[in-house]
C-alpha positions as a Markdown table, in Angstrom:
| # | Residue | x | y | z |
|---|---|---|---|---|
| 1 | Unk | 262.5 | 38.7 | 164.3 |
| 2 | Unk | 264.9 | 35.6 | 163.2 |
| 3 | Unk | 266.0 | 34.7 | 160.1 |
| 4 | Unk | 264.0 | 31.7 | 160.3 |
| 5 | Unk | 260.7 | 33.1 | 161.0 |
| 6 | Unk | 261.5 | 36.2 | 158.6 |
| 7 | Unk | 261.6 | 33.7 | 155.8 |
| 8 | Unk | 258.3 | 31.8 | 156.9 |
| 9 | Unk | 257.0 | 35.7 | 156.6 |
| 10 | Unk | 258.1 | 36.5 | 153.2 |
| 11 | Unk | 257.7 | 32.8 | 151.6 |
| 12 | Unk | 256.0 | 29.8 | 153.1 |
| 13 | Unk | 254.7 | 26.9 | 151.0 |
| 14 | Unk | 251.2 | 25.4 | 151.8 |
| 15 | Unk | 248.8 | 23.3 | 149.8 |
| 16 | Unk | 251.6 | 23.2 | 147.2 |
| 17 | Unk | 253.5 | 26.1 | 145.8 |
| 18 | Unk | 252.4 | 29.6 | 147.3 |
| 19 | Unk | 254.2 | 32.7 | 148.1 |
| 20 | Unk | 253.7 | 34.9 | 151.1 |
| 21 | Unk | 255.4 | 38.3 | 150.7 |
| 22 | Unk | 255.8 | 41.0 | 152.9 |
| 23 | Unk | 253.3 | 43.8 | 153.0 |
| 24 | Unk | 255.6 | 46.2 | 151.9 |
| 25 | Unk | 256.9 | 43.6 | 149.0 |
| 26 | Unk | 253.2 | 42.6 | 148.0 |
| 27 | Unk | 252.2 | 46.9 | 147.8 |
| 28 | Unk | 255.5 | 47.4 | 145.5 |
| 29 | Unk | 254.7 | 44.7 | 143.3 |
| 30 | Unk | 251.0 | 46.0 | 142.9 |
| 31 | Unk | 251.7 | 49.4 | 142.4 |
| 32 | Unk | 254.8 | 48.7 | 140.1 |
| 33 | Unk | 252.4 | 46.4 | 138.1 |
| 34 | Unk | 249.1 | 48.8 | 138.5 |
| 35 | Unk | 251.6 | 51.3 | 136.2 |
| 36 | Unk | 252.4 | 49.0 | 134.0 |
| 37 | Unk | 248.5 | 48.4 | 133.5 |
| 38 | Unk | 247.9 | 51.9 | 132.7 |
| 39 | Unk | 251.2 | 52.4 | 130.5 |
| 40 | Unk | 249.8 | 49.4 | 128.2 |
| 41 | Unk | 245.9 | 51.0 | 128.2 |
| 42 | Unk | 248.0 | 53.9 | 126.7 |
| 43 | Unk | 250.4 | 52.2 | 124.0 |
| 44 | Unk | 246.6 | 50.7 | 123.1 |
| 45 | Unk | 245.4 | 54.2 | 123.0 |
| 46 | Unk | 248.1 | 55.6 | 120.9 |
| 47 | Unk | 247.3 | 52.8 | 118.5 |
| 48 | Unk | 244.2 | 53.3 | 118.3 |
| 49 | Unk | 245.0 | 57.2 | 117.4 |
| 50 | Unk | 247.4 | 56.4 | 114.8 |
| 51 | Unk | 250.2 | 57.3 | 116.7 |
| 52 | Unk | 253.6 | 57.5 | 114.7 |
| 53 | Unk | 255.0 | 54.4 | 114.9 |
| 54 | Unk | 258.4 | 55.0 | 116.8 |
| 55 | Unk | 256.7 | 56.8 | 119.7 |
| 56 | Unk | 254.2 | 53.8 | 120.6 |
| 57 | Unk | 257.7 | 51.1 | 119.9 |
| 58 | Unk | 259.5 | 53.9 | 122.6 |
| 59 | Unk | 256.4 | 53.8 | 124.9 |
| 60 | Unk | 256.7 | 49.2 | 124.6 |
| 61 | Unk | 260.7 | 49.1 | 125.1 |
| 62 | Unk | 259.5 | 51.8 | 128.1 |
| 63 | Unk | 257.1 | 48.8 | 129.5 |
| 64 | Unk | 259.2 | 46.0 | 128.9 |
| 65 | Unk | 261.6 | 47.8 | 131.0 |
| 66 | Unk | 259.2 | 48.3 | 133.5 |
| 67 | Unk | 258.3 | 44.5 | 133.8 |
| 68 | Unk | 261.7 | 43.7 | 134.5 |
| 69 | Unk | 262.3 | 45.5 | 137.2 |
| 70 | Unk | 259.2 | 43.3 | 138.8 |
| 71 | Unk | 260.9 | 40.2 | 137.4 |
| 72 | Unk | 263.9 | 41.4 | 139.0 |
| 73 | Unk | 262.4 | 42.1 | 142.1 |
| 74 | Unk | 260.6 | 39.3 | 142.6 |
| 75 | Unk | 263.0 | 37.1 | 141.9 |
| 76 | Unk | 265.5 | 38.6 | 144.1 |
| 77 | Unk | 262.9 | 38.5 | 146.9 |
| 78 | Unk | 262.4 | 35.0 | 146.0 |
| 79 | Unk | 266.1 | 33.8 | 146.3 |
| 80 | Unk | 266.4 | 35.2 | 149.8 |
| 81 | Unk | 263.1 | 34.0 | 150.9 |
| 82 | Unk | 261.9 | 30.7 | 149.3 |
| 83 | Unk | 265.3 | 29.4 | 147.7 |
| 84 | Unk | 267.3 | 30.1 | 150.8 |
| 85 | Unk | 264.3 | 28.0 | 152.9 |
| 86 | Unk | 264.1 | 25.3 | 150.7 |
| 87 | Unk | 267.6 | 24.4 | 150.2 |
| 88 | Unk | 267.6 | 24.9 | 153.7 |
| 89 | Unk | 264.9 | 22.0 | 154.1 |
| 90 | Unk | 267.8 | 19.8 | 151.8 |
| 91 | Unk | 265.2 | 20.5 | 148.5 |
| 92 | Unk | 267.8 | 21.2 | 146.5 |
| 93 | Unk | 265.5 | 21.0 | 143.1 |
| 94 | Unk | 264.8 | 24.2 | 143.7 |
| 95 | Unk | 268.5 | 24.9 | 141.7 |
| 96 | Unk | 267.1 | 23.3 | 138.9 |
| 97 | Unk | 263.9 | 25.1 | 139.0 |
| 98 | Unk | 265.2 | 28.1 | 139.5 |
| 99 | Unk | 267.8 | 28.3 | 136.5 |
| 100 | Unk | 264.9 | 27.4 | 134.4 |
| 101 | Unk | 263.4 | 30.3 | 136.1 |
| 102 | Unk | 266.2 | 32.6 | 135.2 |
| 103 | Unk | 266.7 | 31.5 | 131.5 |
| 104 | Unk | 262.9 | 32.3 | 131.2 |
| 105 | Unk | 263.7 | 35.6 | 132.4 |
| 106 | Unk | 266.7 | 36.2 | 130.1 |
| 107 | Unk | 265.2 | 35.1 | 126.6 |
């Protein structure tokens, strides 16, 4: 497969702004996320069973961690894929957009 059509794969824009990931990207992402789902039901739990307060903050910084490593992930897949393409195309916005992106990320 060529670059070129390995980028269309991973991140094509129609009717506006879309992504198209991988299988493999999009199944990582879900079951990275699907954990994070059940980690927060649990914090909730823990609340709700008057769980000692430093043990339910441990179990958050846990999740917070854990949602980074999507934002890091997706954004890396996004740089190779969609940034590349686009700047590619001469759109060089996508700079712009994407530093606004990234301070987002960082707060």
């Amino acid at each position: 497969m060529s670059t070129e059509n390995h980028l269309h794969d991973d991140c094509a824009v129609q009717d506006g702004r879309k992504s198209h990931h991988s299988d493999k990207t999009k199944s990582n992402l879900i079951s990275r996320l699907n954990r994070i789902e059940g980690q927060i039901r649990g914090v909730k739990g823990l609340i709700e069973k008057d769980t000692y307060c430093d043990d339910v903050l441990n179990q958050i910084s846990s999740i917070q961690s854990a949602l980074n490593g999507v934002g890091k992930l997706l954004l890396e897949h996004h740089m190779k894929s969609c940034v590349v393409e686009r700047i590619q195309e001469g759109d060089e916005e996508v700079i712009s957009e994407l530093l606004v992106t990234m301070h987002k990320l960082m707060k």
